[in-house]
C-alpha positions in Angstrom: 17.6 162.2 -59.7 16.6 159.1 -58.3 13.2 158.0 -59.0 13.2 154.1 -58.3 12.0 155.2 -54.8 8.6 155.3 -55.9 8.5 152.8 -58.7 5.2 151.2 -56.6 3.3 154.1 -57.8 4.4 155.0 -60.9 1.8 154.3 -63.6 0.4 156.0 -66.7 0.1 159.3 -64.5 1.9 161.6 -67.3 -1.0 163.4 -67.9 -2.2 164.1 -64.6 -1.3 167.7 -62.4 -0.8 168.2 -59.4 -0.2 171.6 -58.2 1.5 172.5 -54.7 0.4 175.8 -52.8 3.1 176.7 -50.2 7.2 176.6 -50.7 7.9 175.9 -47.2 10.0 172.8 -46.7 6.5 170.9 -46.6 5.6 171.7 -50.2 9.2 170.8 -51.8 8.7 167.8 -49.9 5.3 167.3 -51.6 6.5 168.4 -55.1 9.7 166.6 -54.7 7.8 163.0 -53.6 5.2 163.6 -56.1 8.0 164.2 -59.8 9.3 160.8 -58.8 6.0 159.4 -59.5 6.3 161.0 -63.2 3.1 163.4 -62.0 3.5 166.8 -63.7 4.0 169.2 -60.8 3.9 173.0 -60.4 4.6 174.8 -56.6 3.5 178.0 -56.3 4.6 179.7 -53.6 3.1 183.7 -52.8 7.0 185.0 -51.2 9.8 185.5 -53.9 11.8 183.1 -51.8 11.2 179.1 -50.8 12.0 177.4 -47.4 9.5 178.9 -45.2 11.4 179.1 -41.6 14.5 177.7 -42.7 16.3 179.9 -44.1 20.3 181.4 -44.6 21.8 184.7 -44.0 25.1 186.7 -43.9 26.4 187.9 -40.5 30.1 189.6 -40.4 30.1 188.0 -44.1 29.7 184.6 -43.0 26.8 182.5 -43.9 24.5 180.8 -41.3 21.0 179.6 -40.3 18.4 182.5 -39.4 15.6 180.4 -38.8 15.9 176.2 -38.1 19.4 175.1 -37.6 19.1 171.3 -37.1 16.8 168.7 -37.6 16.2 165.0 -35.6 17.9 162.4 -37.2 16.0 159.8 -35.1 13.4 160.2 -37.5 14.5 159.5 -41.2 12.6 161.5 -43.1 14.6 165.0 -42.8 18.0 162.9 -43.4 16.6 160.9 -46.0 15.7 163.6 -48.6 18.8 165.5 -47.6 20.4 162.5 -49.0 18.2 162.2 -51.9 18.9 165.6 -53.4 22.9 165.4 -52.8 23.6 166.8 -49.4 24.6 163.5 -47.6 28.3 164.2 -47.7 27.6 168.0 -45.7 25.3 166.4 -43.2 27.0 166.9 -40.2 25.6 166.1 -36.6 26.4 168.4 -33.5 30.5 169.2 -32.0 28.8 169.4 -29.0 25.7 168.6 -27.3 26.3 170.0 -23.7 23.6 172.2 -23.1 22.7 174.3 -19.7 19.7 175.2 -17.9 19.9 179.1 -16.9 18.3 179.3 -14.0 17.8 180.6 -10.4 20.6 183.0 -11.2 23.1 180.5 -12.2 24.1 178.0 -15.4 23.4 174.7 -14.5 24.3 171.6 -16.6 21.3 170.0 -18.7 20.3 167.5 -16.3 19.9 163.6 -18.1 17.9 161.3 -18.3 14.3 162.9 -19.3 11.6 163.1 -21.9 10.9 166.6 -22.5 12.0 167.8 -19.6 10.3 165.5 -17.4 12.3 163.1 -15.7 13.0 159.3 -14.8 15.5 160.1 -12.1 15.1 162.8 -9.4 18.6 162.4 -8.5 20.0 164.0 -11.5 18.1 167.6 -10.4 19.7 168.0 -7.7 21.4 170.8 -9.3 18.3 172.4 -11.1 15.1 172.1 -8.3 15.1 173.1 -4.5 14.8 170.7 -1.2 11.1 171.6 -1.7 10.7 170.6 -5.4 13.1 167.0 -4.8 10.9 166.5 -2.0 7.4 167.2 -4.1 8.6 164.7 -6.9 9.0 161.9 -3.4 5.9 162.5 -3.1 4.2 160.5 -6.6 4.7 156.9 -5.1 1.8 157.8 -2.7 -0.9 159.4 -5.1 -3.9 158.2 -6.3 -3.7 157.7 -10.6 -4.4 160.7 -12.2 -6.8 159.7 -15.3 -5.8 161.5 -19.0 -8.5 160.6 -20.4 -8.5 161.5 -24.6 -5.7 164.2 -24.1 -4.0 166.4 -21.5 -1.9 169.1 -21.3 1.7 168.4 -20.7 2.1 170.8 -17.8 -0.9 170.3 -15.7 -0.5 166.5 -15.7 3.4 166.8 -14.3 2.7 169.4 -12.2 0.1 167.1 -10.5 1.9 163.9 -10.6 5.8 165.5 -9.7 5.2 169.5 -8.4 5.2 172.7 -10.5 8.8 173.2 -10.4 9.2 170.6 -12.6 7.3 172.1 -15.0 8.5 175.6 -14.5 12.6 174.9 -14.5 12.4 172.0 -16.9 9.4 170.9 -18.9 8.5 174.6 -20.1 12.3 175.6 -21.1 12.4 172.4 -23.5 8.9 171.4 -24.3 8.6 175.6 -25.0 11.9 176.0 -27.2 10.2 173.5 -29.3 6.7 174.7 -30.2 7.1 178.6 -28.4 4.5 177.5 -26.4 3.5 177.2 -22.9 3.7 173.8 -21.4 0.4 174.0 -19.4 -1.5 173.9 -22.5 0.0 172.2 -24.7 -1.0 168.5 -25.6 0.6 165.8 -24.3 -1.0 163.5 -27.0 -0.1 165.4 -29.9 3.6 167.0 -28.8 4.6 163.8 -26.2 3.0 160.8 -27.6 5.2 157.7 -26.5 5.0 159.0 -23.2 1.1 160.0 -23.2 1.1 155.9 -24.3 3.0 155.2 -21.3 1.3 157.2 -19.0 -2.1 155.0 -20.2 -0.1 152.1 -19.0 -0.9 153.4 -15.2 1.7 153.7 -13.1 4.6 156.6 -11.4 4.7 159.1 -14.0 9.1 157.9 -13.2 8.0 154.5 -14.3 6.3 156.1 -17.6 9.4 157.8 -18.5 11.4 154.9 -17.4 9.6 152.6 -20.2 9.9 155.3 -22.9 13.5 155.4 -22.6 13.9 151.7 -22.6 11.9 151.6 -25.7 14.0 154.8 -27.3 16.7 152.8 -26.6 15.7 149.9 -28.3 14.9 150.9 -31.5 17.9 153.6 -31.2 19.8 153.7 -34.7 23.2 154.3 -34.2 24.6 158.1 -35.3 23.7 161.1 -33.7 20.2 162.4 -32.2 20.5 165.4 -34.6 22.1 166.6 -37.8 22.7 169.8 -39.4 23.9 171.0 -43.1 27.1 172.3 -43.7 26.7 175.7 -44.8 23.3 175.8 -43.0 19.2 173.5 -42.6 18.4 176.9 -45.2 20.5 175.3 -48.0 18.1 172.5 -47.4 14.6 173.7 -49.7 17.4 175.3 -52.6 18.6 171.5 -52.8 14.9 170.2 -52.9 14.0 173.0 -55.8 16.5 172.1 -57.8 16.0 169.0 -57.7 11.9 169.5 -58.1 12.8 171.3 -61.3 15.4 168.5 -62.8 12.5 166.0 -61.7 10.2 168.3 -64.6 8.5 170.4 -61.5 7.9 173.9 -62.3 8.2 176.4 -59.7 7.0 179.8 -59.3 7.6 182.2 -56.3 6.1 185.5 -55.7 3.0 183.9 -56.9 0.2 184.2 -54.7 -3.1 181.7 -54.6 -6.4 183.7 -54.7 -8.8 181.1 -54.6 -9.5 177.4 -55.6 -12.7 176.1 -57.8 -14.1 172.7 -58.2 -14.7 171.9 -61.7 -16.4 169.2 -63.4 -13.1 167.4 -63.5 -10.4 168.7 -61.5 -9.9 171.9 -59.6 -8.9 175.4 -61.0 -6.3 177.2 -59.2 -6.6 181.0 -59.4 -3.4 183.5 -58.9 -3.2 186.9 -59.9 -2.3 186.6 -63.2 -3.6 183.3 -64.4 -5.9 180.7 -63.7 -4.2 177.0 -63.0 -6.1 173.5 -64.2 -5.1 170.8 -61.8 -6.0 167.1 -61.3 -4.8 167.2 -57.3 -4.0 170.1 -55.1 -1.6 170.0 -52.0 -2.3 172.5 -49.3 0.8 173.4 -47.7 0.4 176.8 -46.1 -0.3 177.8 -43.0 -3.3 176.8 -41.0 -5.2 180.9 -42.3 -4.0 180.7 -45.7 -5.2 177.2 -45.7 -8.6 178.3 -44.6 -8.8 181.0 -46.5 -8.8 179.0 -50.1 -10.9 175.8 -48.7 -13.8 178.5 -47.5 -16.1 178.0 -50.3 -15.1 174.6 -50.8 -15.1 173.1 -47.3 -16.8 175.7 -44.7 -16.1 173.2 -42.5 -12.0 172.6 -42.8 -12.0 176.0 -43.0 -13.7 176.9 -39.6 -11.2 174.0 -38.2 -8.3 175.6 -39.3 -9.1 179.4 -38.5 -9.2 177.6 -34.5 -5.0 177.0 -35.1 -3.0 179.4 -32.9 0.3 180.6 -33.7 3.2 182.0 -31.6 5.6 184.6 -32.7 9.2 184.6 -32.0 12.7 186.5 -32.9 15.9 185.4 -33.1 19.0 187.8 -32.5 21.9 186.6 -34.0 25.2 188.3 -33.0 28.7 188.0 -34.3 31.7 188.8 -32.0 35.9 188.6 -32.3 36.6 185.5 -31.0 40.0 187.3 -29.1 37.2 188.8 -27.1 35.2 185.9 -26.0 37.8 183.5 -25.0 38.6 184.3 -21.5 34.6 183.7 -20.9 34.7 180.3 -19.3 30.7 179.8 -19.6 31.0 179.7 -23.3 33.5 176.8 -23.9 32.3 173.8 -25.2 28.8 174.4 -24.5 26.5 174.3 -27.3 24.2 177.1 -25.1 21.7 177.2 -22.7 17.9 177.8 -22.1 15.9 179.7 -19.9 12.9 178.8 -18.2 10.1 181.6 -18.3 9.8 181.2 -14.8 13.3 182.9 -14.3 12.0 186.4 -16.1 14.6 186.6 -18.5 13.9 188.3 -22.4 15.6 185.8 -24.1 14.5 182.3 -24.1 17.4 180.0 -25.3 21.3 181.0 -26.6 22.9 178.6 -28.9 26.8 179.2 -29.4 26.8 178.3 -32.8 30.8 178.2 -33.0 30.5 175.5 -30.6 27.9 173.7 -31.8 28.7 173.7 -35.3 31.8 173.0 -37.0 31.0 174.0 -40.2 30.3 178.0 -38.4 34.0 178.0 -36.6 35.8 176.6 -40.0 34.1 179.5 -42.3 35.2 182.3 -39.3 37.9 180.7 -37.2 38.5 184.7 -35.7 34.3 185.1 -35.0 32.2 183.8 -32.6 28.6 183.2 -33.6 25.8 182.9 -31.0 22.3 183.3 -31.3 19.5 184.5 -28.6 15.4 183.9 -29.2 13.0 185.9 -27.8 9.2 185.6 -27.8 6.8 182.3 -26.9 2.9 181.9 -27.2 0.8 184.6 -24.9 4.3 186.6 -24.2 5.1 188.1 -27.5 5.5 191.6 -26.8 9.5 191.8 -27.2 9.3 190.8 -31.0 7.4 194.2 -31.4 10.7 196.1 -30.4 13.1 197.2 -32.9 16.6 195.8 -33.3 18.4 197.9 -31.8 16.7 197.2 -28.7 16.2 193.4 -29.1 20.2 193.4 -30.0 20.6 195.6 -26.6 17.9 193.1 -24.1 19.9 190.1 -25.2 23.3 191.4 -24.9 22.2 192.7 -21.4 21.1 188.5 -20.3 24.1 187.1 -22.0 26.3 189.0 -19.8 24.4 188.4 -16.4 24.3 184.5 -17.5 27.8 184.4 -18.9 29.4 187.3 -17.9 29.7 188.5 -21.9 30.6 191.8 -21.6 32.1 192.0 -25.5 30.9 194.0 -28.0 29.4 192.8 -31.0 30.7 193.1 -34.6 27.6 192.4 -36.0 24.2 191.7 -35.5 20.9 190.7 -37.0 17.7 190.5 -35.9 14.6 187.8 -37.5 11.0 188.2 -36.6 9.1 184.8 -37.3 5.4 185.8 -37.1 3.3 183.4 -36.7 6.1 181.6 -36.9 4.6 178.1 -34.7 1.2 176.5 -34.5 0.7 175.7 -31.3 -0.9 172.1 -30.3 -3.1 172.6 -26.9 -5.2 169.7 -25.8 -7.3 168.6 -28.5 -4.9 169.3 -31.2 -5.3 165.5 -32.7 -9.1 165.8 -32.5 -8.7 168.9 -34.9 -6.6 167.7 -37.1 -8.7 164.9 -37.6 -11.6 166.6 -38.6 -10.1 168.9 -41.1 -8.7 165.6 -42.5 -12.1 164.3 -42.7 -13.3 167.0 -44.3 -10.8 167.7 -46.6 -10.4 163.9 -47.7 -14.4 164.3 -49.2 -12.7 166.9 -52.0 -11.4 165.0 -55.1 -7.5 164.7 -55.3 -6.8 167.4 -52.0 -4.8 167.1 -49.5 -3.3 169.2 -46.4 0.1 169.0 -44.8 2.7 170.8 -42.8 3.6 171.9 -39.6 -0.1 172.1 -38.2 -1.0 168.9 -38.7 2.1 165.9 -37.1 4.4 168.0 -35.3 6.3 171.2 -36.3 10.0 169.7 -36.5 11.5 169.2 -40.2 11.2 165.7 -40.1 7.1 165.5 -39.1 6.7 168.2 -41.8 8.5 166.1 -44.5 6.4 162.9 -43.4 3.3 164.9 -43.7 4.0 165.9 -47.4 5.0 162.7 -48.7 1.9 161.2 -46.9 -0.1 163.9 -48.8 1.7 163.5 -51.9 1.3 159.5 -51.6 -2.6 159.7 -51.0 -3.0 162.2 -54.0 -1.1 159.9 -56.4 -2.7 157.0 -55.5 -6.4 158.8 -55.7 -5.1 159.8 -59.3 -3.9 156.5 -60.9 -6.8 155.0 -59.2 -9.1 157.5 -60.6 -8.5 158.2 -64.2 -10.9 160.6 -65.1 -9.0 163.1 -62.7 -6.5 163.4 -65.2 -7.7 165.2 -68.1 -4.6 166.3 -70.3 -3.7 169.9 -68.4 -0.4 169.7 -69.8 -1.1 172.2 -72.3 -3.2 174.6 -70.3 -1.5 175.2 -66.9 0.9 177.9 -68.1 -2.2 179.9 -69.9 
């Protein structure tokens, strides 16, 4: 395991504990940054699995992803502990990247040249928006600037700068697949932020998209935007564990946290079978479970966090002879499509995982894999339905947007609830003041997806922040570490 990574940190931090609440990629991130500081680390983690919403299972015997299935490799943090715990020679970036949009009763190519959805050129919608909406976007170059301010929502900004239809057939289909929310609410400065800078500039809203690409562009690295794992992102946390545990981390699943306790030195962590000494605690649960064990500690982080909203969603993964799908034009060499709300489909998005990932059609060269997702913040109703009738709802939209009409050799259905913390306007300001308040407790620290963005990447960046700030409050600090060694497995 390589520890020279961190070599700036590591000092005479043998003694000193740090325990990790929360097994989701976040807290392997945290335990893994913090064992290659030579802290003594145990994650605790309430489920008898780890990985949170990334996560592996069988479908007509073959293995595949049944929650996240790729992660941004423009941002190095998802890539770089990949790398760092032996998976860089199955990292594998997309066969195919050609999405559609499914919409006014048709397929239409993914249109180019946008950020979130919202775009630089009107001429590549021609295919996607009506006369009226192309002639709505004309429009911008004669209205007065429409002020920010702090924050604004993504969807109520575009739709006043460029027309609703925008918003409705391509903001909300790819802003939404992201966070399973609903564009007019959520933040521009928290989910958007180059082009909520840009938009500050003053200007076209165009012009602000324009500069955002041009400075994409310029500090593009080379490789692709995205990368999966062969054999799935859900092999990702087993990789991190393992190497948690060669690092000296302990790790306990189906361990649940009942409460934390300031002591004179330290904290006390309480499960149900034991009470914990630690010299630093990171938080990397969900924005309730959080709240729940900072109550009597921090009333106010607490009340912050119980303000987080969450969408549910489901994913309907379905397996079908690939003799049977082959005459289907609509599902060559497209990596899927999504649906804008808008439209009044069930499902969401499709993703053709056969297409889209090599590693699916070399372990079942006779199967095709696709997957459907259901469900988004305010419209969650469908994930309440049982399999059967999920499996039936999406096979019913493939076939109007493809004209699928194959049956499936196997399905399987995966409710994620509370799956997404949602970021409406404001989001920042709220994380901000749970930082504040947590950051007056000794040697504690939050992270995860409620706090820098909910992709793999912003969750791995806020672990290794949190890690970073609790090592360097320990070595800096040395009565925090008080020789639990010898106690934390009483």
């Amino acid at each position: 395991m390589q520890r020279s990574q961190r070599s700036d940190q590591r000092a005479d931090t043998t003694a000193g504990h740090v325990v990790v609440i929360g097994g989701g990629i976040a807290g392997l991130a945290a335990a893994h940054r913090l064992v290659t500081t030579g802290l003594r680390v145990t994650l605790l983690e309430a489920t008898d699995r780890l990985g949170g919403k990334l996560m592996t299972g069988r479908i007509a015997g073959v293995q595949v992803d049944l929650g996240a299935e790729s992660m941004l490799a423009r941002r190095p943090e998802a890539v770089a502990l990949a790398e760092a715990v032996g998976l860089a020679d199955r990292l594998q970036p997309p066969a195919t990247a050609a999405a559609s949009l499914w919409t006014r009763d048709a397929l239409r190519p993914m249109p180019r040249g946008h950020v979130m959805g919202v775009p630089a050129d009107p001429a590549a919608l021609g295919d996607v928006l009506s006369p009226e909406g192309l002639a709505r976007i004309a429009e911008e170059r004669d209205l007065t600037p429409t002020p920010v301010g702090d924050d604004v929502a993504v969807g109520a900004y575009v739709a006043d700068r460029l027309g609703r239809e925008v918003v409705d057939r391509l903001v909300e289909p790819l802003l939404g697949g992201v966070y399973a929310g609903d564009a007019y609410r959520i933040s521009m400065r928290a989910a958007v932020p180059q082009l909520f800078e840009a938009v500050q500039e003053g200007g076209p809203l165009l012009g602000a998209v324009r500069r955002v690409q041009e400075r994409a562009a310029a500090l593009q690295r080379s490789g692709a935007v995205f990368q999966g794992i062969e054999g799935g992102i859900g092999t990702l946390p087993g990789a991190v564990g393992d190497a948690v545990r060669a690092g000296g981390g302990e790790i306990l699943t189906q361990t649940p946290v009942l409460g934390l306790t300031r002591r004179e030195e330290g904290w006390a962590v309480r499960t149900d079978t034991r009470v914990i000494p630690a010299d630093g605690i990171v938080l990397a649960t969900p924005a309730w479970s959080a709240g729940t064990l900072l109550a009597a500690e921090s009333p106010a982080a607490a009340a912050e966090l119980s303000g987080v909203e969450y969408a549910s969603m489901a994913l309907v993964t379905l397996a079908f002879r690939r003799a049977d799908v082959e005459a289907y034009e609509a599902l060559r060499g497209r990596s899927g499509f999504l649906v804008p709300p808008v439209d009044g489909r069930t499902i969401k998005a499709s993703t053709f995982s056969s297409n889209k990932w090599q590693w699916v059609a070399d372990a079942a060269p006779d199967l095709f894999v696709l997957r459907t997702s259901v469900g988004r913040y305010g419209e969650e109703d469908h994930i309440h339905r049982d399999d059967e009738e999920l499996v039936a709802l999406s096979l019913r939209d493939l076939a109007e947007a493809t004209g699928l009409t194959a049956r499936p050799v196997d399905t399987e259905v995966t409710r994620w609830i509370g799956g997404l913390p949602q970021y409406p306007v404001g989001h920042l300001a709220r994380v901000a003041r749970i930082r504040d308040e947590v950051a007056v407790l000794p040697a504690l620290r939050v992270c995860g997806a409620v706090y820098d963005g909910v992709g793999i990447p912003a969750c791995i960046a806020s672990a290794q922040r949190a890690a970073d700030e609790i090592t360097r409050e320990i070595i800096a600090t040395p009565t925090l570490v008080r020789g639990t060694g010898s106690e934390a497995g009483q």
